[in-house]
C-alpha positions in Angstrom: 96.9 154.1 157.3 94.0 156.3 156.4 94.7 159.0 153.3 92.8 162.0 152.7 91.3 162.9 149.5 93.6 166.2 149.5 96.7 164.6 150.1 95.7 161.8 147.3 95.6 164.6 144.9 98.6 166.5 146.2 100.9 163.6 145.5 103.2 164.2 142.9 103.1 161.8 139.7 106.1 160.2 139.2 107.0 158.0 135.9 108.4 154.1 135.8 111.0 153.8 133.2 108.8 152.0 131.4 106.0 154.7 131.6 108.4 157.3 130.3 109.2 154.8 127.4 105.8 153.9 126.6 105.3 157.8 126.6 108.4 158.9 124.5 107.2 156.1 121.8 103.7 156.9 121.7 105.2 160.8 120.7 107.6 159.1 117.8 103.8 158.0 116.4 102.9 161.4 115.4 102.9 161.6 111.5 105.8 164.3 111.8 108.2 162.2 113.4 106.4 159.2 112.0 107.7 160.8 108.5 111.4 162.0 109.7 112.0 158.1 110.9 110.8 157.1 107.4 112.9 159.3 105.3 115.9 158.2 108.3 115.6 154.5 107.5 115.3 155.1 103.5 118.4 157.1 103.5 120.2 154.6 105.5 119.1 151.8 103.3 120.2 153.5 100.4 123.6 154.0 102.0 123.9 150.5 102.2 123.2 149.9 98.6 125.6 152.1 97.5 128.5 151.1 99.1 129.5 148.2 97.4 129.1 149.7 94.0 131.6 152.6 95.8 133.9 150.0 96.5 134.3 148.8 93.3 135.2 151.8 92.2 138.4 151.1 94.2 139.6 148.1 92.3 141.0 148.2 88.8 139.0 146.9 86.3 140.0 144.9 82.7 138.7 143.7 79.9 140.2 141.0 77.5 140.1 141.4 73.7 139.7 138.3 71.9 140.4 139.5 68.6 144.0 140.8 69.6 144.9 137.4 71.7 145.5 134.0 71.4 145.5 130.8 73.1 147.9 127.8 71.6 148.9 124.5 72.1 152.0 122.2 71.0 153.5 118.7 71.8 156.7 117.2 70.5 156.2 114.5 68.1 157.1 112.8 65.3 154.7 114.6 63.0 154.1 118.4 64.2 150.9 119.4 66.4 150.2 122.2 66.5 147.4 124.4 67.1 144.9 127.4 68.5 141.5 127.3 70.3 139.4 129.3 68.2 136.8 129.6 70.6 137.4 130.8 74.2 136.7 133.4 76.9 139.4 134.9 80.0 138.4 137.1 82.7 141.2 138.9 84.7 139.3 140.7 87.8 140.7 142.2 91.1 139.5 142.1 94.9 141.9 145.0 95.9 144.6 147.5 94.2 147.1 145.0 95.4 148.5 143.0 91.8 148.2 139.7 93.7 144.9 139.7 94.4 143.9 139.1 90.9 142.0 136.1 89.6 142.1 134.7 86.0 139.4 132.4 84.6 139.7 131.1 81.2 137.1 128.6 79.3 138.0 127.0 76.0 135.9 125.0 74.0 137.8 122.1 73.0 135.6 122.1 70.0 137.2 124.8 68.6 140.6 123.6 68.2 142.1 124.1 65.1 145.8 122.7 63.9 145.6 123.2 60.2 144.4 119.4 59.6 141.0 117.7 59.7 142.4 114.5 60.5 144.0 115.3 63.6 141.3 117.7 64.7 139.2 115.0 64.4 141.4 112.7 66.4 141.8 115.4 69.4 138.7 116.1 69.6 138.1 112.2 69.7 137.4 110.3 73.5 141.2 109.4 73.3 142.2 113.3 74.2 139.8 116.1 74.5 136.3 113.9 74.5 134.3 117.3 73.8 130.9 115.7 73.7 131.4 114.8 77.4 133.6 117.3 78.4 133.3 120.4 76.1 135.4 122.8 78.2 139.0 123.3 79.0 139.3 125.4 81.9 141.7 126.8 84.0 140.7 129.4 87.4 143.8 130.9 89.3 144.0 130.3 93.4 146.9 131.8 94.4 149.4 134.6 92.6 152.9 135.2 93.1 155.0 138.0 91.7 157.9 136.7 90.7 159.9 139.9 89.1 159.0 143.5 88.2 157.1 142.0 85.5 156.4 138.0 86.0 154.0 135.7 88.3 153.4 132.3 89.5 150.0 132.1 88.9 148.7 128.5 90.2 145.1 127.1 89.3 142.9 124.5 88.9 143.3 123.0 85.6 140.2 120.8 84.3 140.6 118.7 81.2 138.4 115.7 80.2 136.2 116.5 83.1 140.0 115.5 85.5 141.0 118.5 86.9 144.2 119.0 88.8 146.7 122.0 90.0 148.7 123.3 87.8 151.1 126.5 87.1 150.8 129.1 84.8 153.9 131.8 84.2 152.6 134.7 83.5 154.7 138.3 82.4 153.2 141.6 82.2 154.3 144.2 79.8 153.4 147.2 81.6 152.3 148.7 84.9 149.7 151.1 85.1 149.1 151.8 81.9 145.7 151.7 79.8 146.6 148.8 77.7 148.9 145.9 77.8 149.6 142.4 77.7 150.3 138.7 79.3 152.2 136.4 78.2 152.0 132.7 79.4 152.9 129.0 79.1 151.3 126.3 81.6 152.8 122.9 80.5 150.9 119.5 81.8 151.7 115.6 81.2 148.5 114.3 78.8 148.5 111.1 80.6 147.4 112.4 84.2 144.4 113.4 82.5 143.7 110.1 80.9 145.0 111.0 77.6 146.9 108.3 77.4 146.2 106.8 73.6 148.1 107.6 70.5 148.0 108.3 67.1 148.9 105.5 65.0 152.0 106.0 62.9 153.1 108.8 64.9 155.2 109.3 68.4 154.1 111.6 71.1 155.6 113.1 73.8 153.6 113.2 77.2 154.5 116.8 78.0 151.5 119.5 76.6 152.4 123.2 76.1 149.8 125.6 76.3 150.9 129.6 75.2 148.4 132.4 76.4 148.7 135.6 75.0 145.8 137.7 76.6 145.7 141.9 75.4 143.7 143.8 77.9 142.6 147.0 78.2 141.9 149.0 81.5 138.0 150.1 81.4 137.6 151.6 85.4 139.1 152.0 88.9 142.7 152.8 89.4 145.8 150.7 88.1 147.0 147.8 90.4 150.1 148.5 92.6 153.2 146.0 91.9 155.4 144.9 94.5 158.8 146.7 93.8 
C-alpha cells in the first residue's frame, strides 16, 4: 500500500497511554508544580508526625510522688521484721481512657531497705534473701488488670526477686475517680522460698509468707481522667 505525503501529514496524532503518561509527568517537572508536590509531601509528613503526639493527648496521664508514698514489707516471726524500701521508682501509664488498660511498673532497690536494725538489714540484703550485689532490683510490671469494685483491681504481674521472677497478684483500691489527685493502696503477698530464699536467721522463726504494702499518691498532669467500669 502506497501513502502519499499529504495524507502522511493529514493523519491525526493519536496518544498511547503511556505517551499521555510520559507527557502528563514530564508537565509535573515544571518548578511550579515541581514546588506545590514539595510543599504536598512536607505537609503530609508532618501530619504524620503529629498524630501520635495528638493521640496522646487522649490518654490520661499520672505522675507518682515519692515523697508522699511508700512501699513496705513485713513477715511474721518470732522477732518483728519490718520494714520500707527507701529507694524506688512506679510508673502508672495508660494505652486508652479505659481504667483497665493501665500498666504499673515499679523498681526497688533492695539496697535501700531499711527495718530500723543494722543487723537484719545486713542479713536481708545478704545472698540468703535479697542478694543485691547480683540482683539489685525488685521489680514488679502489671500484665493484665481487673476491676474488681467501684474502687478495687486485680492487678496481676510479673514479680522478679533474686533475679527469679514469677506471676504474682497485686490488690490495688483507688480512692477517687476523676479527680486531680489521689491514691492506691495495695498488698501483693508471695512465699520467700519460691524465690530461693529459703535460709533463716539464727535464733529466730520465720514464716514463708512475705507481705508487701504499696501506697503510691499520684497526681493527674495531662489528658482526660480514665473512665471506670460502673
Amino acid at each position: 500500500m502506497i501513502v502519499s505525503e499529504k495524507s502522511e501529514r493529514a493523519r491525526p496524532t493519536v496518544l498511547t497511554a503511556n505517551e499521555n503518561w510520559t507527557r502528563r509527568g514530564n508537565d509535573r517537572c515544571r518548578p511550579s508544580t515541581l514546588i506545590r508536590c514539595v510543599l504536598a509531601s512536607t505537609a503530609c509528613l508532618m501530619a504524620f508526625l503529629a498524630s501520635p503526639r495528638a493521640s496522646s493527648a487522649q490518654v490520661p496521664t499520672y505522675e507518682v510522688t515519692p515523697e508522699e508514698s511508700t512501699i513496705q514489707f513485713g513477715v511474721d516471726s518470732s522477732v518483728s521484721i519490718k520494714g520500707v524500701f527507701e529507694k524506688w521508682n512506679a510508673r502508672v501509664t495508660f494505652s486508652s481512657r479505659d481504667v483497665r488498660s493501665a500498666a504499673i511498673d515499679i523498681e526497688i532497690e533492695a539496697d535501700s531497705v531499711n527495718t530500723g536494725s543494722h543487723t537484719k538489714d545486713n542479713k536481708l540484703r545478704s545472698k540468703d534473701f535479697f542478694n543485691v550485689k547480683e540482683s539489685p532490683l525488685i521489680t514488679f510490671k502489671s500484665t493484665k488488670i481487673v476491676q474488681t469494685g467501684p474502687y478495687t483491681f486485680d492487678i496481676e504481674g510479673n514479680f522478679t526477686i533474686r533475679g527469679v521472677t514469677k506471676t504474682e497478684k497485686l490488690t490495688l483500691t483507688s480512692d477517687s475517680k476523676g479527680t486531680p489527685t489521689g491514691s492506691l493502696d495495695g498488698t501483693m503477698a508471695f512465699d520467700r522460698k519460691e524465690y530461693g530464699m529459703t535460709s533463716g536467721i539464727p535464733f529466730i522463726k520465720i514464716a514463708n509468707r512475705v507481705e508487701v504494702n504499696v501506697r503510691l499518691k499520684w497526681k493527674q498532669t495531662g489528658g482526660p481522667p480514665p473512665v471506670f467500669e460502673q
